[in-house]
mmCIF file of the N, C-alpha and C atoms, coordinates in Angstrom:
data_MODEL
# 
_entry.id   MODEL 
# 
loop_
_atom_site.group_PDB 
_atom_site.id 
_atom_site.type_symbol 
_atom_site.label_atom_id 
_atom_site.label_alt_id 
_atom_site.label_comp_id 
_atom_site.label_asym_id 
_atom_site.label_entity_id 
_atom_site.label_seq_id 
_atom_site.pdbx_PDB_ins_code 
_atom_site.Cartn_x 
_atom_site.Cartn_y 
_atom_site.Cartn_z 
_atom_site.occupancy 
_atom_site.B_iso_or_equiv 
_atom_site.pdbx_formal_charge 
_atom_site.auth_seq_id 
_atom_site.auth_comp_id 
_atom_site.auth_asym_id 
_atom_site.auth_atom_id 
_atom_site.pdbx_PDB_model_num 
ATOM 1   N N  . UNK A 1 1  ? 127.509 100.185 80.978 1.00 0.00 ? 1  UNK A N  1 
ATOM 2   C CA . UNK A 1 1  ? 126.905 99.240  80.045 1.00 0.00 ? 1  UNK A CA 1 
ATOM 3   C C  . UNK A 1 1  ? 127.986 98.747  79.100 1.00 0.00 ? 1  UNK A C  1 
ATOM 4   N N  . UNK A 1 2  ? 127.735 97.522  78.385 1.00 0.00 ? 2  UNK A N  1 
ATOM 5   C CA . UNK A 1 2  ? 128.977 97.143  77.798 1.00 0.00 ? 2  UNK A CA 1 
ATOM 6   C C  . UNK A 1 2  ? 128.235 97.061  76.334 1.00 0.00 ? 2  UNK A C  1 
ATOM 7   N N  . UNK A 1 3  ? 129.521 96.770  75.572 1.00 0.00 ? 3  UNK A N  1 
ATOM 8   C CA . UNK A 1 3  ? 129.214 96.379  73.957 1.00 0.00 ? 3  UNK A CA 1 
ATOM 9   C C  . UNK A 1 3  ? 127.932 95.982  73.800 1.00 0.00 ? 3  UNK A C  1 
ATOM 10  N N  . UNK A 1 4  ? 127.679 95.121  74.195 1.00 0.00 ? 4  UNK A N  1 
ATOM 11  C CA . UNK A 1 4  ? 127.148 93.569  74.089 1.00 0.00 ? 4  UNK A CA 1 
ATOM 12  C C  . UNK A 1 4  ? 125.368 94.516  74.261 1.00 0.00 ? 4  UNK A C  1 
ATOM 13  N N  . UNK A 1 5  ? 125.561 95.353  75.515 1.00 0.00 ? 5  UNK A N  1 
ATOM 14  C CA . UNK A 1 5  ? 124.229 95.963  75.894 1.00 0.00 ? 5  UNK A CA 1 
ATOM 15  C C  . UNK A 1 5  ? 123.628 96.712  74.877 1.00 0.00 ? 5  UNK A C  1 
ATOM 16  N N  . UNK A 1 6  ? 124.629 97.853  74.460 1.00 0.00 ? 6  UNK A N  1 
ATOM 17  C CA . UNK A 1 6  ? 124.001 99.165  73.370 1.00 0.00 ? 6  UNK A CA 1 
ATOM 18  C C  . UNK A 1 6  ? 123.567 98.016  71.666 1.00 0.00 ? 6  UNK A C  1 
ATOM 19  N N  . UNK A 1 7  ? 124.011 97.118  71.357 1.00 0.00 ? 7  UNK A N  1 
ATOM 20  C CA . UNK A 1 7  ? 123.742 96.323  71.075 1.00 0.00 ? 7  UNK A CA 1 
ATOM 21  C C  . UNK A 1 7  ? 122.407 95.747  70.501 1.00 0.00 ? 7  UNK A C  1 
ATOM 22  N N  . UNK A 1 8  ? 122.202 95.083  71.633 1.00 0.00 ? 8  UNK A N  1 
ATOM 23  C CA . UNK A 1 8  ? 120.703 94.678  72.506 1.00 0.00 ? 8  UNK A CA 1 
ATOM 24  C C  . UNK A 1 8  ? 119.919 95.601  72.384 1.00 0.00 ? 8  UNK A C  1 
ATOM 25  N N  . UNK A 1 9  ? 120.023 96.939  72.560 1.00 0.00 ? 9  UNK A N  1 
ATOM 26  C CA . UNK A 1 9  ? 119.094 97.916  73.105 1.00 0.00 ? 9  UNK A CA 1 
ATOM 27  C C  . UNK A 1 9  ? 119.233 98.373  71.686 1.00 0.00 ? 9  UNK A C  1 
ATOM 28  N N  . UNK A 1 10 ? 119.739 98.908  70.309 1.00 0.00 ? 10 UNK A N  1 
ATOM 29  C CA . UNK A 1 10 ? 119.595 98.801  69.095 1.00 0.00 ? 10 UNK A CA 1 
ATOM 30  C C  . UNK A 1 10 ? 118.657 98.065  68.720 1.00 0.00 ? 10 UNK A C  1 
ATOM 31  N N  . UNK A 1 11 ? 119.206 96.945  68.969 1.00 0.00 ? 11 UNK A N  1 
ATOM 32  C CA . UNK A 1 11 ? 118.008 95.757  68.106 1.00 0.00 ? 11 UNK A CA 1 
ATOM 33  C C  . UNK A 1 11 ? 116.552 95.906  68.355 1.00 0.00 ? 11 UNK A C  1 
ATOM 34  N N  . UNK A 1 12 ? 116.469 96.192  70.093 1.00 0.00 ? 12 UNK A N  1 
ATOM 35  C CA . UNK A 1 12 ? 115.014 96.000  69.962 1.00 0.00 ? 12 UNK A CA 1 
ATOM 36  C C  . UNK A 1 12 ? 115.002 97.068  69.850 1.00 0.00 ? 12 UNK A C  1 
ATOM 37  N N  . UNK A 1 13 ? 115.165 98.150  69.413 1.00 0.00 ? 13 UNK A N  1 
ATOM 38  C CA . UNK A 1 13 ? 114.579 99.672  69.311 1.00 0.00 ? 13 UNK A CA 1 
ATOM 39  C C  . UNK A 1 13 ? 114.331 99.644  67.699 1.00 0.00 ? 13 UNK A C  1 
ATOM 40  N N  . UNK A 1 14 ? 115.012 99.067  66.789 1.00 0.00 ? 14 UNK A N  1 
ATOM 41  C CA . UNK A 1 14 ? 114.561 98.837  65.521 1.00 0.00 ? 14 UNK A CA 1 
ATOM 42  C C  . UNK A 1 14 ? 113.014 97.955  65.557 1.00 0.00 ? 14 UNK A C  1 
ATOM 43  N N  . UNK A 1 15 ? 113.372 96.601  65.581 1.00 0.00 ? 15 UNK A N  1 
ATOM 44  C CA . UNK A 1 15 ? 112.327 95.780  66.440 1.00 0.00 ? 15 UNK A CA 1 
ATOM 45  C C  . UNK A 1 15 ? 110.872 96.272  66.910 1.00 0.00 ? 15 UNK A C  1 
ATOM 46  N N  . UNK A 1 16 ? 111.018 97.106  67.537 1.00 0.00 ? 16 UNK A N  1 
ATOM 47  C CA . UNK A 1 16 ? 109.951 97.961  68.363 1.00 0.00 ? 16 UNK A CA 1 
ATOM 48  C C  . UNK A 1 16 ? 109.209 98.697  67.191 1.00 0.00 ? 16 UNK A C  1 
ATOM 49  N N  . UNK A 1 17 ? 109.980 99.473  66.642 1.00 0.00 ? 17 UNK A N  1 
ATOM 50  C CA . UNK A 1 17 ? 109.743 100.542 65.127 1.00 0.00 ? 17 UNK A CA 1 
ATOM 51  C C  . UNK A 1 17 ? 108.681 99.778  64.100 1.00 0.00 ? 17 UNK A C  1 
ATOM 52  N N  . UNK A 1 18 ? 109.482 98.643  63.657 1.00 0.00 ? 18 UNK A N  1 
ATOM 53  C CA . UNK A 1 18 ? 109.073 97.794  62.815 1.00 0.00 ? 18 UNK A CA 1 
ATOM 54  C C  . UNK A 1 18 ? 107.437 97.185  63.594 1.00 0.00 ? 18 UNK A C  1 
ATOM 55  N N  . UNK A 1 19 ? 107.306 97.170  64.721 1.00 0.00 ? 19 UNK A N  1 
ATOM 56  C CA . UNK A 1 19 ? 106.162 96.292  65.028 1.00 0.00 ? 19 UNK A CA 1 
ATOM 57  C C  . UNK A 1 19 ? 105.150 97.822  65.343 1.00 0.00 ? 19 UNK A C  1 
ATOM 58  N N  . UNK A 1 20 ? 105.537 98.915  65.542 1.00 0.00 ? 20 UNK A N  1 
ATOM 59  C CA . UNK A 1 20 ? 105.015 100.257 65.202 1.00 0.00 ? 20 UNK A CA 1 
ATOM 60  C C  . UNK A 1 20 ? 104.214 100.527 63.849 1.00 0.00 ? 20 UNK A C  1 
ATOM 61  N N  . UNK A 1 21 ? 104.843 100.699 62.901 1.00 0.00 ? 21 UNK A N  1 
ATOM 62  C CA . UNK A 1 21 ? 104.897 100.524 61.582 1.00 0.00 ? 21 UNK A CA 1 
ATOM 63  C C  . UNK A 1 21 ? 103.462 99.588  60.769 1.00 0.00 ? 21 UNK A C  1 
ATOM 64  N N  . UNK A 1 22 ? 104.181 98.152  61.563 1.00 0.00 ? 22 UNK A N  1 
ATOM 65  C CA . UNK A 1 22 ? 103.010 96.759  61.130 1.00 0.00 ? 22 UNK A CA 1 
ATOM 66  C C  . UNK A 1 22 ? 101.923 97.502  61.655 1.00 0.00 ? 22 UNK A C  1 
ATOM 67  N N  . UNK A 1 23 ? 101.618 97.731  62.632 1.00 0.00 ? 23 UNK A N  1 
ATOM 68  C CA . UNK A 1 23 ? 100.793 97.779  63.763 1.00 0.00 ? 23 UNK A CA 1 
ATOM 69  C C  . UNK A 1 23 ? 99.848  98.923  63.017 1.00 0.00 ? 23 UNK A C  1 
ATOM 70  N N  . UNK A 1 24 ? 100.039 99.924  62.788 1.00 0.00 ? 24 UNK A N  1 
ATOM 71  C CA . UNK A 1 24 ? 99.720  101.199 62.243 1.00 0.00 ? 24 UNK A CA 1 
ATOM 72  C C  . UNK A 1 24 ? 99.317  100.695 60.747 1.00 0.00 ? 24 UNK A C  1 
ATOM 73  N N  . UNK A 1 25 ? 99.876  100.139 59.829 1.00 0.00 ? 25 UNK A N  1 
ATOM 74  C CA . UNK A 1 25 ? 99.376  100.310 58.656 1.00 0.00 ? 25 UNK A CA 1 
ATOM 75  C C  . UNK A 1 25 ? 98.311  98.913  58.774 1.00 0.00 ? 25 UNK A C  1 
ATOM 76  N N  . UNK A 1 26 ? 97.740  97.757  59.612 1.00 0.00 ? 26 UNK A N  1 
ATOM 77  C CA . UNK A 1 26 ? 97.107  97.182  59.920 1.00 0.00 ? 26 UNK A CA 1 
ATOM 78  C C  . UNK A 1 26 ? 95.937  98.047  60.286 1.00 0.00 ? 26 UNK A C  1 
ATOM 79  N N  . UNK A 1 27 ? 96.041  98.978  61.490 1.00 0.00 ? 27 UNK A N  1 
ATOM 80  C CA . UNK A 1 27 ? 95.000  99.650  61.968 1.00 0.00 ? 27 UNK A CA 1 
ATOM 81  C C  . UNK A 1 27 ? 94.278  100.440 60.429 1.00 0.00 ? 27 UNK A C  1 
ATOM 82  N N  . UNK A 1 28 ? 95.550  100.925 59.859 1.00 0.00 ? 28 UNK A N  1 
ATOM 83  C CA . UNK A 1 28 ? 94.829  101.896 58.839 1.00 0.00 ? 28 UNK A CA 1 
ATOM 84  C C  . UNK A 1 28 ? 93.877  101.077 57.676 1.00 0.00 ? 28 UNK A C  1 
ATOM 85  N N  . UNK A 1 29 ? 94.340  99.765  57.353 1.00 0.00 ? 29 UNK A N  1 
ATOM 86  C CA . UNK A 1 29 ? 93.740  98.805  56.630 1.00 0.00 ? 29 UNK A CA 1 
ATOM 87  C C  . UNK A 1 29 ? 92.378  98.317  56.854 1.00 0.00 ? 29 UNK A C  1 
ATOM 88  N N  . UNK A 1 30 ? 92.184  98.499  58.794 1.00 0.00 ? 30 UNK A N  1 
ATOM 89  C CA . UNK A 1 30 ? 90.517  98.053  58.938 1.00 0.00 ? 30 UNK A CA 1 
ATOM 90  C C  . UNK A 1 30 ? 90.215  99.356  58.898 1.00 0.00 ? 30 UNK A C  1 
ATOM 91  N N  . UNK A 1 31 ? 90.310  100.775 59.406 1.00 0.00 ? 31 UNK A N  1 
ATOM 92  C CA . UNK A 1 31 ? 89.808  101.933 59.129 1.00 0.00 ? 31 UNK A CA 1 
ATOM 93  C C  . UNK A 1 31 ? 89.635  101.813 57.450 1.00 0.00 ? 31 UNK A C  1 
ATOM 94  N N  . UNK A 1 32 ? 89.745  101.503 56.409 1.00 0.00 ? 32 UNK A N  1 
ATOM 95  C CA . UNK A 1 32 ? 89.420  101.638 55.450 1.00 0.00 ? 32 UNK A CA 1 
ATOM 96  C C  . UNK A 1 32 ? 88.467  101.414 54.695 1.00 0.00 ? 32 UNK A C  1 
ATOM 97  N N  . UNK A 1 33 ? 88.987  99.733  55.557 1.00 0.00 ? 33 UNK A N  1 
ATOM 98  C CA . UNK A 1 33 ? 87.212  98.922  55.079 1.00 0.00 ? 33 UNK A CA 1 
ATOM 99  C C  . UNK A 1 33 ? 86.398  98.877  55.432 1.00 0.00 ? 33 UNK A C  1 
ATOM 100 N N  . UNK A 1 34 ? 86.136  100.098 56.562 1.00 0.00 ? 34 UNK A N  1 
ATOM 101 C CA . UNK A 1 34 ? 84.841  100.211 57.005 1.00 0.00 ? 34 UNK A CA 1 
ATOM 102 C C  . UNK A 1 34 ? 84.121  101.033 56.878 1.00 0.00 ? 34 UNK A C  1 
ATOM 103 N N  . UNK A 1 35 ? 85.074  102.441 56.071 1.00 0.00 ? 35 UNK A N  1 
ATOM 104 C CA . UNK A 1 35 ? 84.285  103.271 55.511 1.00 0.00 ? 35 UNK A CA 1 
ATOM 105 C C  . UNK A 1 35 ? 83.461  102.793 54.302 1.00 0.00 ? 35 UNK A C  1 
ATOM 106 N N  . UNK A 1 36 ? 81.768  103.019 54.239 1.00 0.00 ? 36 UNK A N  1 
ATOM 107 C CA . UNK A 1 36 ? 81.388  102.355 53.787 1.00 0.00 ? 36 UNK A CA 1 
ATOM 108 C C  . UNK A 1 36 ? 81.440  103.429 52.035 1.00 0.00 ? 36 UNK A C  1 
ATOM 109 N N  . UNK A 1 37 ? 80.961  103.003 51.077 1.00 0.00 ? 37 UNK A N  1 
ATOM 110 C CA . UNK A 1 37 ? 81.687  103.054 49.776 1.00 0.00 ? 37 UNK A CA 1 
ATOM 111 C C  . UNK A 1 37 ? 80.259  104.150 49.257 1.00 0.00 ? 37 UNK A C  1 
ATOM 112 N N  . UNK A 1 38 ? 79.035  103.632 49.769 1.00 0.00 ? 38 UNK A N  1 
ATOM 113 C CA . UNK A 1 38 ? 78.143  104.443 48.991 1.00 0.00 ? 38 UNK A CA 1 
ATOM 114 C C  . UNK A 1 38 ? 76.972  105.037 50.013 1.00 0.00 ? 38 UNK A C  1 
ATOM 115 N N  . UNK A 1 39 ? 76.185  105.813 49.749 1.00 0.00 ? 39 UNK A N  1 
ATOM 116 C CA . UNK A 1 39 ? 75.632  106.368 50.842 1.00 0.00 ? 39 UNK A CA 1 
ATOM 117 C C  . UNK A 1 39 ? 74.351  106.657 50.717 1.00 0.00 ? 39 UNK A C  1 
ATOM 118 N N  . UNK A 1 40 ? 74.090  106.435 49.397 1.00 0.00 ? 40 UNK A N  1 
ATOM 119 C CA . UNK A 1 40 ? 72.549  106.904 49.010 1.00 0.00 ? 40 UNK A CA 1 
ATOM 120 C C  . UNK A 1 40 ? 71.985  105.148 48.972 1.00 0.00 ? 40 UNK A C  1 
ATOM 121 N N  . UNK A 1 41 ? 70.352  105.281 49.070 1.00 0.00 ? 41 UNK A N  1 
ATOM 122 C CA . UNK A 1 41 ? 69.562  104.182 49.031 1.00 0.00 ? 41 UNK A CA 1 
ATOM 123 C C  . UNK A 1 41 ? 70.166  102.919 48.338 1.00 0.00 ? 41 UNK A C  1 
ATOM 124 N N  . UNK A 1 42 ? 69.775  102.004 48.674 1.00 0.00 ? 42 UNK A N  1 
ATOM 125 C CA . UNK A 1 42 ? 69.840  100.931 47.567 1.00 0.00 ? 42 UNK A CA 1 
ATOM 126 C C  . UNK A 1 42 ? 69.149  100.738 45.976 1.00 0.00 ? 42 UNK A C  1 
ATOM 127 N N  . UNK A 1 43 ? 67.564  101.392 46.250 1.00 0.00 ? 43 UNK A N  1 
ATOM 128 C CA . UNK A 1 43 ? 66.939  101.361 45.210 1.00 0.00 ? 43 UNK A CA 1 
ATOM 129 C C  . UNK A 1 43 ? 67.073  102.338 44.341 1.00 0.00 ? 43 UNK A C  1 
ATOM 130 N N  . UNK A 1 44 ? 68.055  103.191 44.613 1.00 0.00 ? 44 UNK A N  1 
ATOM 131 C CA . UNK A 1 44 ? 68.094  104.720 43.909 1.00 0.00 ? 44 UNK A CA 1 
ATOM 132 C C  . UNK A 1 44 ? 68.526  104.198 42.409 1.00 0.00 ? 44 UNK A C  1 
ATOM 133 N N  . UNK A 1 45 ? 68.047  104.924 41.519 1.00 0.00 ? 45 UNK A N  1 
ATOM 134 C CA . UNK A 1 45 ? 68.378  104.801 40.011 1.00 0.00 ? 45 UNK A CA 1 
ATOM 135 C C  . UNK A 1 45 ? 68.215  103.534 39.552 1.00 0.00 ? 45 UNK A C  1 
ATOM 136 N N  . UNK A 1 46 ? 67.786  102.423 40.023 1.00 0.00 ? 46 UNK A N  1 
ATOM 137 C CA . UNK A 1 46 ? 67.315  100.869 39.198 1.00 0.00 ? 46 UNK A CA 1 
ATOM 138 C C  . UNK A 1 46 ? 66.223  101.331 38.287 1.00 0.00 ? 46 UNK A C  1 
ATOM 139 N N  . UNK A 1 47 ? 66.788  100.964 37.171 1.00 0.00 ? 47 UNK A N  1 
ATOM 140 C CA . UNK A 1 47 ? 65.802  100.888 36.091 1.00 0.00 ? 47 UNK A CA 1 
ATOM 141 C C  . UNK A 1 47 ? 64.319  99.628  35.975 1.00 0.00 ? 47 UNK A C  1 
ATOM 142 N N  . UNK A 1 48 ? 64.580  98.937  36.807 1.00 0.00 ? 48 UNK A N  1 
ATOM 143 C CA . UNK A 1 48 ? 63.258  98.091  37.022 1.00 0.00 ? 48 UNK A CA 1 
ATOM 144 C C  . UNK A 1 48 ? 62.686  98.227  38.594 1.00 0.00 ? 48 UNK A C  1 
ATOM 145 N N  . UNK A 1 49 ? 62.592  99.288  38.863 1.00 0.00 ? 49 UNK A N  1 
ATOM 146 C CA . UNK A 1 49 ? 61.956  99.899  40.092 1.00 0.00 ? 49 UNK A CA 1 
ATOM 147 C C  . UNK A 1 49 ? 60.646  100.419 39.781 1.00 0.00 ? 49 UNK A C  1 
ATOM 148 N N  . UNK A 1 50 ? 59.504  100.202 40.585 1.00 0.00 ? 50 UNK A N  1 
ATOM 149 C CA . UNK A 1 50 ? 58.457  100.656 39.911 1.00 0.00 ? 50 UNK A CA 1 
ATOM 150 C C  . UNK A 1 50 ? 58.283  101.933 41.096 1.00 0.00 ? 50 UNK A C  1 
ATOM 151 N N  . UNK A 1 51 ? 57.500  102.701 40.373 1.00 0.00 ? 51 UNK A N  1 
ATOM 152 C CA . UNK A 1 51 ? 56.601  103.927 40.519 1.00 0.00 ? 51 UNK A CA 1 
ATOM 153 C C  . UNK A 1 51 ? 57.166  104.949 40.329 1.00 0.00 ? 51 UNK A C  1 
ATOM 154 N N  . UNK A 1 52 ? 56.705  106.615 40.698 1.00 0.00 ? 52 UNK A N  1 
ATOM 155 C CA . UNK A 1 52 ? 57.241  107.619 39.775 1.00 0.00 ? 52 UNK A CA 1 
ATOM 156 C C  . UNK A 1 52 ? 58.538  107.869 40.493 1.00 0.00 ? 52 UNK A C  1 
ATOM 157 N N  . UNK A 1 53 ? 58.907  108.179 39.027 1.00 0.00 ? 53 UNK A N  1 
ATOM 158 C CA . UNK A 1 53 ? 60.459  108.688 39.043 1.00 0.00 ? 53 UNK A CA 1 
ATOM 159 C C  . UNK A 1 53 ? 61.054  109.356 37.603 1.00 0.00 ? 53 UNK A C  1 
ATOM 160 N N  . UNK A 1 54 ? 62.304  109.881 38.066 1.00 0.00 ? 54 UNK A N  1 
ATOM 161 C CA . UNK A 1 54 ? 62.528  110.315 36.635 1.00 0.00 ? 54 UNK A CA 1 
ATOM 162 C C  . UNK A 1 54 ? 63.619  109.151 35.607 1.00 0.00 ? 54 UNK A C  1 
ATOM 163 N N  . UNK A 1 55 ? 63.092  108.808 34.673 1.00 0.00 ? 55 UNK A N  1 
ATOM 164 C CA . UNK A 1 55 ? 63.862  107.989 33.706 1.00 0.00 ? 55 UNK A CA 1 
ATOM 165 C C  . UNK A 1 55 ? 64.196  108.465 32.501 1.00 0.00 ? 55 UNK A C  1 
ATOM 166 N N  . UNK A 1 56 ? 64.391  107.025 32.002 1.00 0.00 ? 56 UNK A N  1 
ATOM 167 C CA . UNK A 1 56 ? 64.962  107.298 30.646 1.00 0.00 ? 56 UNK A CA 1 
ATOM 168 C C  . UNK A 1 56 ? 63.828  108.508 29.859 1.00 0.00 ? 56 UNK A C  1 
ATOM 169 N N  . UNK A 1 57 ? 63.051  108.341 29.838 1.00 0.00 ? 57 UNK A N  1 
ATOM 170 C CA . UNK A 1 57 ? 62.245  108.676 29.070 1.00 0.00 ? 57 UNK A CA 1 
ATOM 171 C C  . UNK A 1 57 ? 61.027  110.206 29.260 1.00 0.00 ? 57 UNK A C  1 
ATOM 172 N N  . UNK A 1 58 ? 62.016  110.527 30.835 1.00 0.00 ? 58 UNK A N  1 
ATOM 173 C CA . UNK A 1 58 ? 61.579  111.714 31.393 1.00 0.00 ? 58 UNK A CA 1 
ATOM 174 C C  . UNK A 1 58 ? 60.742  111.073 32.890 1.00 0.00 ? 58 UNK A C  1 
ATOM 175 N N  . UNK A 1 59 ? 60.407  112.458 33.253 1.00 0.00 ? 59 UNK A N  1 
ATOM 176 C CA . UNK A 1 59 ? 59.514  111.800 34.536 1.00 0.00 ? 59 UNK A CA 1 
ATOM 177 C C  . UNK A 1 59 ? 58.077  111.311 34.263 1.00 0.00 ? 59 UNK A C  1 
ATOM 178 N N  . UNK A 1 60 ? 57.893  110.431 35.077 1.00 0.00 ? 60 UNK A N  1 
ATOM 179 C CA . UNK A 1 60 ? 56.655  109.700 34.812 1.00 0.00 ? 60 UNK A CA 1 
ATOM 180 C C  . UNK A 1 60 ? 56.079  108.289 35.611 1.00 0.00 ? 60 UNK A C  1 
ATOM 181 N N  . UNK A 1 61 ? 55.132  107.923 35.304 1.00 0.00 ? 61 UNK A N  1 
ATOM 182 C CA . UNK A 1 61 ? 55.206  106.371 36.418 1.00 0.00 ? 61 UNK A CA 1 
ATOM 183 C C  . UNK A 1 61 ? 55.866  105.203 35.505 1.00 0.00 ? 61 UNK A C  1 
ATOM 184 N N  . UNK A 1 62 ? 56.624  104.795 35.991 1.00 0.00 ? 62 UNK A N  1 
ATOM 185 C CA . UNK A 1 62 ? 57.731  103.814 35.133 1.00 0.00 ? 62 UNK A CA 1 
ATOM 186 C C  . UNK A 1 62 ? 57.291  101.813 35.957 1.00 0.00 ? 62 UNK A C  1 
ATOM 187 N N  . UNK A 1 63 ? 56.880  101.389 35.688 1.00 0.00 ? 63 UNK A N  1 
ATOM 188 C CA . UNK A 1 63 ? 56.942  99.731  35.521 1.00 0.00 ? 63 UNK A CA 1 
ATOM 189 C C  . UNK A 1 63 ? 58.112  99.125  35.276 1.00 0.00 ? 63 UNK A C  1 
ATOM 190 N N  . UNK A 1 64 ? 58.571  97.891  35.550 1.00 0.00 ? 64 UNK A N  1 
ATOM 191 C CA . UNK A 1 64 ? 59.852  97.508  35.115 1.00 0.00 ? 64 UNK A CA 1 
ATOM 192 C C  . UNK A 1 64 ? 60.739  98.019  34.146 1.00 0.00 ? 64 UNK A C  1 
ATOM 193 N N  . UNK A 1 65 ? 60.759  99.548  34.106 1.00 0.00 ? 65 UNK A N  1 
ATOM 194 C CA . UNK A 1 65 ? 61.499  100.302 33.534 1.00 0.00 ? 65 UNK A CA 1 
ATOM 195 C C  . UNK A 1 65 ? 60.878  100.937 32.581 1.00 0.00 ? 65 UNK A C  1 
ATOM 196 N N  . UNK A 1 66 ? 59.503  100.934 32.506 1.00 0.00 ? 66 UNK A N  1 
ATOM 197 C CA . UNK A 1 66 ? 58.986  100.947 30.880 1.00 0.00 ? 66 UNK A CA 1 
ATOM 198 C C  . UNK A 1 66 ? 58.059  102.306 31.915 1.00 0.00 ? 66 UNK A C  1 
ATOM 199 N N  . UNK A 1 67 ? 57.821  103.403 30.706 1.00 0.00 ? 67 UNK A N  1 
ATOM 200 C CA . UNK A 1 67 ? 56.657  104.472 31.147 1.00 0.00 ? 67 UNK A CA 1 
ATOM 201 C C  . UNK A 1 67 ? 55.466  104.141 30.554 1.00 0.00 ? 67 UNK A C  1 
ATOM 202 N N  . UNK A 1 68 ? 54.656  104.393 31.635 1.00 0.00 ? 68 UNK A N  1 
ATOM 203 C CA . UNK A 1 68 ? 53.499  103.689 31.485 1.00 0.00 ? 68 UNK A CA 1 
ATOM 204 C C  . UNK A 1 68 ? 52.705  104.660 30.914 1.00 0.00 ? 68 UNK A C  1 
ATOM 205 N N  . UNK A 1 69 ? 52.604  106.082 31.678 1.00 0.00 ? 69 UNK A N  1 
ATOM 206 C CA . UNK A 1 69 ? 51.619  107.050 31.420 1.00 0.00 ? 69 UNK A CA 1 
ATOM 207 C C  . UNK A 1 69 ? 52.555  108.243 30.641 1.00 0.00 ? 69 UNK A C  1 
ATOM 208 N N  . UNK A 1 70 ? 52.084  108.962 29.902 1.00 0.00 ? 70 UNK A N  1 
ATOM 209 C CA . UNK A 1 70 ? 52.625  109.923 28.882 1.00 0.00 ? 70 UNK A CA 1 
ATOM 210 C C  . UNK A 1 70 ? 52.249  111.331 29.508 1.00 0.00 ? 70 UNK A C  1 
# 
């Protein structure tokens, strides 16, 4: 093999690394955003959720946030 070859075969072996590298921290970027962020209900803890639950004001049947029954 001559100069010119080991060369060549450097370059793309860096080359190669570098598109390794991209390649991998891309993959890790959609693995990320797809772990999703929260896991419990949607309606959990809204303060204008109606029926019983425990609130501000202790447990009880709650109306747009307000306790209705004592």
């Amino acid at each position: 093999m001559k100069k010119s070859d080991y060369k060549e075969l450097g370059r793309n072996l860096l080359l190669g690394s570098v598109d390794v590298v991209i390649g991998s921290v891309m993959a890790a970027a959609v693995i990320v955003s797809a772990i999703p962020t929260r896991s419990s209900n949607i309606d959990d803890d809204l303060p204008n959720s109606n029926g019983w639950q425990n609130g501000s004001q202790g447990y009880g049947y709650y109306e747009n946030g307000v306790k209705m029954y004592d």
